[in-house]
C-alpha positions in Angstrom: -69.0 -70.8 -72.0 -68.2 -67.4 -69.8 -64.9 -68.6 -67.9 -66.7 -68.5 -64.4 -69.7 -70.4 -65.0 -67.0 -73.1 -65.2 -65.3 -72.1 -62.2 -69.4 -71.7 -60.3 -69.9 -74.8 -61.6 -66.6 -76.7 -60.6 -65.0 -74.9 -57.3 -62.5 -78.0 -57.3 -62.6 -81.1 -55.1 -61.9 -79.5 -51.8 -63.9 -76.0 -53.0 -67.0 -78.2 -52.7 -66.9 -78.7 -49.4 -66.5 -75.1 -48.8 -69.5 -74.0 -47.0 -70.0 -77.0 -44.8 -66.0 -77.4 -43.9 -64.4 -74.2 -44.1 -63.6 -73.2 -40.4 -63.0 -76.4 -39.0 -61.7 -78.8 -41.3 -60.6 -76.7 -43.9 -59.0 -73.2 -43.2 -59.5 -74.1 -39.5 -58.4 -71.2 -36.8 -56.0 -72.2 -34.4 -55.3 -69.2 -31.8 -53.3 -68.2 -28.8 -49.5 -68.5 -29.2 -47.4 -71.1 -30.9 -47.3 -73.7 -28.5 -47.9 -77.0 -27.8 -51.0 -76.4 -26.4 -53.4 -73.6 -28.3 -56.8 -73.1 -28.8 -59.6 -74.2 -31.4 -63.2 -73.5 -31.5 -62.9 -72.1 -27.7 -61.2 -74.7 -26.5 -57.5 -75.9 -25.3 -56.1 -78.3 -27.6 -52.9 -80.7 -27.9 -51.7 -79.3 -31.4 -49.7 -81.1 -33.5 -50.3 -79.3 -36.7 -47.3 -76.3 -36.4 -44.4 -77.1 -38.1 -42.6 -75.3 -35.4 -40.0 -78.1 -35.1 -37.0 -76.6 -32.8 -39.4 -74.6 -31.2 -38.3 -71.2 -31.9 -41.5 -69.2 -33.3 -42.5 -68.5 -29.6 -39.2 -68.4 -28.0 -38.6 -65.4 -26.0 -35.2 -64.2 -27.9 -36.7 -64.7 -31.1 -39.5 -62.7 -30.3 -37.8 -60.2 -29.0 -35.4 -60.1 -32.2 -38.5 -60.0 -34.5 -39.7 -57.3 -32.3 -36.6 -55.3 -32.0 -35.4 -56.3 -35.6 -38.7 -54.4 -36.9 -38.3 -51.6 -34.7 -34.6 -50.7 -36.3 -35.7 -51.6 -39.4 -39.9 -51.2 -40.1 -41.6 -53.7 -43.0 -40.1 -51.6 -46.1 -36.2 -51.4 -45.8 -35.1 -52.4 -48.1 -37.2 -51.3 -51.1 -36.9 -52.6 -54.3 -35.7 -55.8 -55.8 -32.3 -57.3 -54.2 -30.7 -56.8 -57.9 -32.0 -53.5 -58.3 -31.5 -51.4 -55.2 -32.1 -54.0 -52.3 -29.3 -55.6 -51.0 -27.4 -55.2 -47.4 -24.7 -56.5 -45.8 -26.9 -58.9 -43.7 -28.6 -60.2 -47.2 -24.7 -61.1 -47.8 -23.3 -62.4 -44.2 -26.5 -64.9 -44.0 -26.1 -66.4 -47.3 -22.5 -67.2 -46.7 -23.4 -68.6 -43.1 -25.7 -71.0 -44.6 -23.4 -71.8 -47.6 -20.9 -72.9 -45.4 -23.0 -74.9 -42.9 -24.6 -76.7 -45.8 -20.6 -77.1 -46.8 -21.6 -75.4 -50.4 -19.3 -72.9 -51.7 -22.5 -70.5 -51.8 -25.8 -69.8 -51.3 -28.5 -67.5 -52.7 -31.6 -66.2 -50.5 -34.9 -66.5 -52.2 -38.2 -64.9 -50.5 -40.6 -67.5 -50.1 -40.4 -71.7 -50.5 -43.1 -72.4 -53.2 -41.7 -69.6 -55.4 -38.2 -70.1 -55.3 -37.9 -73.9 -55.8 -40.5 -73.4 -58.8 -38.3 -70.3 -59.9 -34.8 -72.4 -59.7 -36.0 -74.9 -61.7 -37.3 -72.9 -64.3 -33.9 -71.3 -64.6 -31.7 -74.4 -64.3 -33.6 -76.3 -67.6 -32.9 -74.8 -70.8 -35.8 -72.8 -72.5 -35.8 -74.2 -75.5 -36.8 -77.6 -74.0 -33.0 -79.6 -74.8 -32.9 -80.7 -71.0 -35.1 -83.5 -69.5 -36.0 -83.6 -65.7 -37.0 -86.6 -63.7 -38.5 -86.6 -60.3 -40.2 -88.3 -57.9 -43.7 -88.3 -58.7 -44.8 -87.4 -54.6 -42.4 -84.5 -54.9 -44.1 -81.4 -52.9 -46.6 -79.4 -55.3 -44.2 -76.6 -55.5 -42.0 -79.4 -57.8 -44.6 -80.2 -59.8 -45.6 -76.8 -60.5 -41.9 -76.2 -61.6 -41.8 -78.9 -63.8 -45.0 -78.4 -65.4 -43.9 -75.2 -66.4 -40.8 -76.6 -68.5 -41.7 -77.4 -72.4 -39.3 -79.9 -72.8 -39.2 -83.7 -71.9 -40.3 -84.3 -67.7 -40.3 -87.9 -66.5 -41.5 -89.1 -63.0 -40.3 -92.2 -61.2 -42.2 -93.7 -58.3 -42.1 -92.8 -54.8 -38.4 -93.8 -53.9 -38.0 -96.3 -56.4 -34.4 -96.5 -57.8 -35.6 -99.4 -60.3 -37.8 -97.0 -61.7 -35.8 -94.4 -61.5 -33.1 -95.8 -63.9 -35.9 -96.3 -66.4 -36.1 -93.0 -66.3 -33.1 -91.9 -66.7 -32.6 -94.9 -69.6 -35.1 -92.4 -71.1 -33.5 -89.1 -70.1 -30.3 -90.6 -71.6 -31.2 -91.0 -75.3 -33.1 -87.8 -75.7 -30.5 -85.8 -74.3 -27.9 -87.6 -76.5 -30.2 -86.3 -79.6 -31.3 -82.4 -78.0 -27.7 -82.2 -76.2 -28.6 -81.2 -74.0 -28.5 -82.8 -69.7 -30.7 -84.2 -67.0 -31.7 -82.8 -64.3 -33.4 -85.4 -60.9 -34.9 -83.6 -58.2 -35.9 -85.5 -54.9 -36.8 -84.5 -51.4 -34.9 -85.0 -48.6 -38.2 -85.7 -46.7 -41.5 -86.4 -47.8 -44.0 -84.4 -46.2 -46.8 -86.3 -46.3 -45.5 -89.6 -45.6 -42.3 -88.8 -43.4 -39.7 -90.7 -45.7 -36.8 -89.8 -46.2 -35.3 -89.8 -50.1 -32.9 -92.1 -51.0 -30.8 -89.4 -52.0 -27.3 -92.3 -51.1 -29.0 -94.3 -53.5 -29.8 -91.4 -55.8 -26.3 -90.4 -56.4 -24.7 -93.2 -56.6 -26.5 -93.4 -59.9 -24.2 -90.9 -61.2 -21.8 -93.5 -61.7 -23.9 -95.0 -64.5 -26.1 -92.0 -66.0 -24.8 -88.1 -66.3 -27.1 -86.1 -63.9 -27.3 -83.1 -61.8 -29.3 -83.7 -58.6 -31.6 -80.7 -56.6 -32.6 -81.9 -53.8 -35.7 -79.8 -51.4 -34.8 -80.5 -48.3 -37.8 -78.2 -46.1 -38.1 -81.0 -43.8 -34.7 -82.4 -42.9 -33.1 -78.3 -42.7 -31.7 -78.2 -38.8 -33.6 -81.4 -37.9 -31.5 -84.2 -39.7 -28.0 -85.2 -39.6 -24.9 -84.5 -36.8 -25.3 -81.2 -37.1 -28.6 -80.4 -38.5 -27.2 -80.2 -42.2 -30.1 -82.0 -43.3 -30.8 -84.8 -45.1 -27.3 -85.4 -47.7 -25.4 -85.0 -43.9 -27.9 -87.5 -42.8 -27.3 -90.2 -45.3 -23.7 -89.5 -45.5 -24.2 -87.6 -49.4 -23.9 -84.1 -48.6 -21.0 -83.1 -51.3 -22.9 -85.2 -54.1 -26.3 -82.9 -53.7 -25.6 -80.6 -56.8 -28.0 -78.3 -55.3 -29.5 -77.8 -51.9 -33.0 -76.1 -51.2 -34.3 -75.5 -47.8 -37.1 -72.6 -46.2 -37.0 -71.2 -43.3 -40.9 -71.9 -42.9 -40.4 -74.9 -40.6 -37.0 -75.5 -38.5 -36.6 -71.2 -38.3 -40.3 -71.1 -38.2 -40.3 -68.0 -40.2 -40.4 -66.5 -44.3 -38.1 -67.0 -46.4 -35.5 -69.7 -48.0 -32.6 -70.2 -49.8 -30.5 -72.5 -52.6 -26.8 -73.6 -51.9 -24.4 -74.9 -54.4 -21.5 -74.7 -56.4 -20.6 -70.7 -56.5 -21.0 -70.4 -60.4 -24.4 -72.3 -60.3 -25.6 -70.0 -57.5 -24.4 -67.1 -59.4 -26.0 -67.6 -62.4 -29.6 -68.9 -60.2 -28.9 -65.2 -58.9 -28.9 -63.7 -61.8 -31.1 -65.3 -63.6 -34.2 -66.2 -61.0 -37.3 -64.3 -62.6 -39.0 -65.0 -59.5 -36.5 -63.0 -57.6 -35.0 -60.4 -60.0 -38.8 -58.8 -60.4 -39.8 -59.0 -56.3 -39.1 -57.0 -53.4 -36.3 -58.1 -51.9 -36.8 -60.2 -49.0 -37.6 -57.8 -45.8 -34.8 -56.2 -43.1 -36.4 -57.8 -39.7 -36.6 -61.5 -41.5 -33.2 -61.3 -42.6 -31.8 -59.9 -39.4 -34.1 -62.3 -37.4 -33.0 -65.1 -39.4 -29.2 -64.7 -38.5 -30.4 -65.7 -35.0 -32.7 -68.6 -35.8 -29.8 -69.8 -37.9 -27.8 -70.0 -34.9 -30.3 -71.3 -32.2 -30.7 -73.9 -35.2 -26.8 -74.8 -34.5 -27.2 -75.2 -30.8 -28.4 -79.1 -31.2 -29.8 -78.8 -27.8 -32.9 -78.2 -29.3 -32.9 -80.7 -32.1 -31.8 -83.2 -29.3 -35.4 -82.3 -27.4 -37.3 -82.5 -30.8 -35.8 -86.1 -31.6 -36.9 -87.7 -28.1 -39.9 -86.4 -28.7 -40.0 -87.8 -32.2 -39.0 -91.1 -30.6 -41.5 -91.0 -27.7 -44.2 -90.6 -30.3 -43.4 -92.8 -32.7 -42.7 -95.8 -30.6 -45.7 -95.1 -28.0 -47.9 -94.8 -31.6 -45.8 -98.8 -32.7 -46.5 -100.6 -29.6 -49.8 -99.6 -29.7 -50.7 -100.9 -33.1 -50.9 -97.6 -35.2 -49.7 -98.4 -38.9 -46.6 -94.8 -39.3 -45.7 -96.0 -42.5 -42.0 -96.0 -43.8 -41.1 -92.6 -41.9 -38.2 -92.0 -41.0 -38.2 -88.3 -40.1 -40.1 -86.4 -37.8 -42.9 -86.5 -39.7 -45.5 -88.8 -38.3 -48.3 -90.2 -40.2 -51.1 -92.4 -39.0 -52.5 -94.6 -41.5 -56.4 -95.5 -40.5 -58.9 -96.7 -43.5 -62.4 -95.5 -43.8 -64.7 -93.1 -45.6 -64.3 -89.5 -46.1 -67.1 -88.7 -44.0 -65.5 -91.5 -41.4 -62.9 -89.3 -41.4 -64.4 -85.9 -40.5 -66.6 -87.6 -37.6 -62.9 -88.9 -35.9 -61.7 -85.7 -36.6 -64.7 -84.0 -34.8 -64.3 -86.5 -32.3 -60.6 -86.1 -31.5 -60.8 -82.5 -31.6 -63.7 -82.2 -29.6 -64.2 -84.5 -27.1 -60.6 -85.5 -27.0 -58.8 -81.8 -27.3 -56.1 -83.6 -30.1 -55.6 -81.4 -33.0 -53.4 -82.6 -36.2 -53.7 -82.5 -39.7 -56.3 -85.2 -41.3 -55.7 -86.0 -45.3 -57.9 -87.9 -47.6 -59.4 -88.3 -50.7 -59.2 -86.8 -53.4 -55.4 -86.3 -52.0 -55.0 -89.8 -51.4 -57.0 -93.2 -52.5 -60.2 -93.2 -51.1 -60.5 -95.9 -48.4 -57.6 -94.4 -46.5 -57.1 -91.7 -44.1 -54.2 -90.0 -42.7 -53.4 -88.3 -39.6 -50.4 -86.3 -39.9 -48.8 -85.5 -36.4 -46.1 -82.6 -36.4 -43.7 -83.2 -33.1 -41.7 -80.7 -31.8 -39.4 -79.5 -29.3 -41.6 -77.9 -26.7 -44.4 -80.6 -26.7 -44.4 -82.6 -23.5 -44.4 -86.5 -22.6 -47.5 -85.8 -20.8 -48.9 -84.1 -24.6 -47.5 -87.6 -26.0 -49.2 -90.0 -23.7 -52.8 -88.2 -23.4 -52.5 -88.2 -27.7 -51.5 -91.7 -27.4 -54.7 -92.4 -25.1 -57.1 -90.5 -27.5 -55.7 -92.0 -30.6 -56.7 -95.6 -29.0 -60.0 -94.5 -28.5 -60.9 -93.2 -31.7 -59.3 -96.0 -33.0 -61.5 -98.4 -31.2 -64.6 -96.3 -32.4 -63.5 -96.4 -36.1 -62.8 -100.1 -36.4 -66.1 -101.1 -34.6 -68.4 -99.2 -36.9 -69.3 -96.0 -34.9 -68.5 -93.1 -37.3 -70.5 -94.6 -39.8 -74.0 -93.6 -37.7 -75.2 -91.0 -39.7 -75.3 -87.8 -38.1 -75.9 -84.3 -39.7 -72.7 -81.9 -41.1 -74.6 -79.0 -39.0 -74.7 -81.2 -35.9 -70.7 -81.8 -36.3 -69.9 -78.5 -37.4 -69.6 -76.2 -34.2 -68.0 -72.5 -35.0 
């Protein structure tokens, strides 16, 4: 067979939707500013689908640093890979300020989230397969695209089960005592899809039993969880035990970019020895520059303060109104409904439409089919007013769900307005 008849044949489960869904449910175009209020299909809608969560990516200073950052600096500077001939002394006075606020004696910057994590761990487990990692089989895909490229021994556990886990590791154990070589567990501090944290406290105090080292991607607890925004170790109290600490810049900085933190040898030899990094352009002048002021917004908890009564407005408003949230225990919010997949897209229509709500829907094949997710993204410049007219709509598609009414058949043309 030529290899793209198979690919005509088979665009995927979500490339078969493609020409009836792309637009609106998938690859939809949300425009205007990042705020929490911007526009979809023409009209003004309540978004909670921007993982904007301190607010920065539309605050005036950190536009006008982007702006003034790229001025100084243009898109090029510098050229080349950091190893090669694309280093500065802002590469250099970031890393340490985010060593030291993750309280790691260094830290490495990497150019984008997906490829650095996957990069790290290809770098951290032996080539010749001796090591054997275990993670948690929701990690992020970005994990499991890391591990699948090892060729030695991988093991999941489920979701934030430590029973489980020590299976695992029981397994780990005895190969490792044959290949000698170690074992490497990688968690989240955050789950983004379901909004729980890891039990990282619970996770390392495993190390008292079994010989592990433990990388932890924390996206979603970076400037969001903990005292001082540390994340999810300073949250649950294990901050020193994390062996090594990811985090982008994608969703608390609301910008490109991310970085690893650790002991300074480890992050030494990650620098050295990151393909992903050692053969790319090193990670632009105006995000670096801009990023040393993120970073310190980040600090100033006022924001993070804002975000968290927001988080708490929402979540409790969604509680005492019924709405199943799950186990979060984060920002993240997700809304657990059950029906069909077509269900689904009529409620979405619905909310979007009639009731200007816009947030991230998730269903089969990404989760059983039967259920349905609404994934709500809070932040620090939505409004109590934003949380109580959501809370409204969310009642009222709720109501139409339950009593049958997104199950009247109605055509995908009908729904589908550009």
């Amino acid at each position: 067979m030529d290899l793209f008849d198979r690919i005509r044949n088979n665009p995927g489960p979500l490339g078969q939707w493609s020409e009836i869904a792309e637009g609106y449910w998938i690859f939809p175009k949300l425009k205007g500013e990042l705020a929490n209020r911007m526009e979809f299909n023409g009209k003004e809608v309540i978004c909670w689908s921007v993982n904007n969560y301190l607010g920065l990516g539309n605050h005036p200073d950190i536009r006008k640093a982007d702006a003034d950052a790229a001025a100084e600096w243009g898109l090029a500077y510098p050229m080349g890979s950091r190893m090669m001939s694309g280093n500065t002394d802002l590469h250099d006075e970031l890393e340490q300020q985010l060593a030291a606020f993750e309280q790691k004696e260094a830290a490495v910057l990497v150019n984008f989230g997906y490829q650095g994590i996957m990069s790290a761990i290809d770098a951290l487990l032996s080539p010749r397969g001796r090591d054997v990692v275990v993670y948690d089989a929701e990690s992020h895909a970005c994990i499991v695209d890391g591990v699948r490229m090892y060729p030695g021994k991988r093991f999941a556990f489920q979701h934030n089960d430590i029973d489980n886990l020590k299976i695992q590791l029981e397994r780990a154990t005895k190969i490792v005592e044959k290949t000698k070589g170690g074992i490497l567990v990688i968690s989240e501090g955050v789950f983004g899809m379901r909004g729980d944290q890891g039990k990282l406290k619970e996770i390392v105090e495993l190390k008292k039993q079994y010989d592990f080292r433990l990388l932890v991607d924390d996206a979603h607890g970076f400037g969001v969880l903990g005292a001082t925004g540390a994340g999810a170790g300073e949250e649950q109290g294990v901050q020193d035990e994390i062996d090594v600490y990811f985090s982008t810049f994608a969703k608390s900085m609301a910008s490109v970019g991310a970085f690893l933190a650790g002991d300074k040898d480890i992050i030494n030899f990650l620098k050295y020895n990151m393909r992903s990094q050692i053969y790319a352009k090193s990670l632009p002048m105006p995000f670096v520059q801009s990023a040393l002021l993120r970073f310190k917004m980040l600090q100033d908890t006022k924001h993070k303060d804002k975000l968290w009564e927001n988080v708490n407005a929402l979540q409790s408003g969604l509680k005492a109104r019924g709405f199943d949230i799950g186990n979060t225990n984060s920002c993240v919010t997700p809304v657990y409904m059950h029906g069909s997949v077509e269900e689904a897209m009529r409620m979405v229509h619905d909310l979007r439409e009639n009731h200007r709500i816009f947030c991230s829907i998730v269903v089969y094949p990404v989760i059983p089919k039967g259920m349905i997710i609404l994934r709500l993204i809070p932040t620090a410049v939505h409004t109590l007013d934003d949380i109580e007219e959501s809370l409204n709509a969310f009642d009222a598609i709720s109501g139409k769900l339950k009593g049958g009414e997104y199950q009247k058949e109605v055509a995908w043309e009908e729904l589908y307005q550009r």
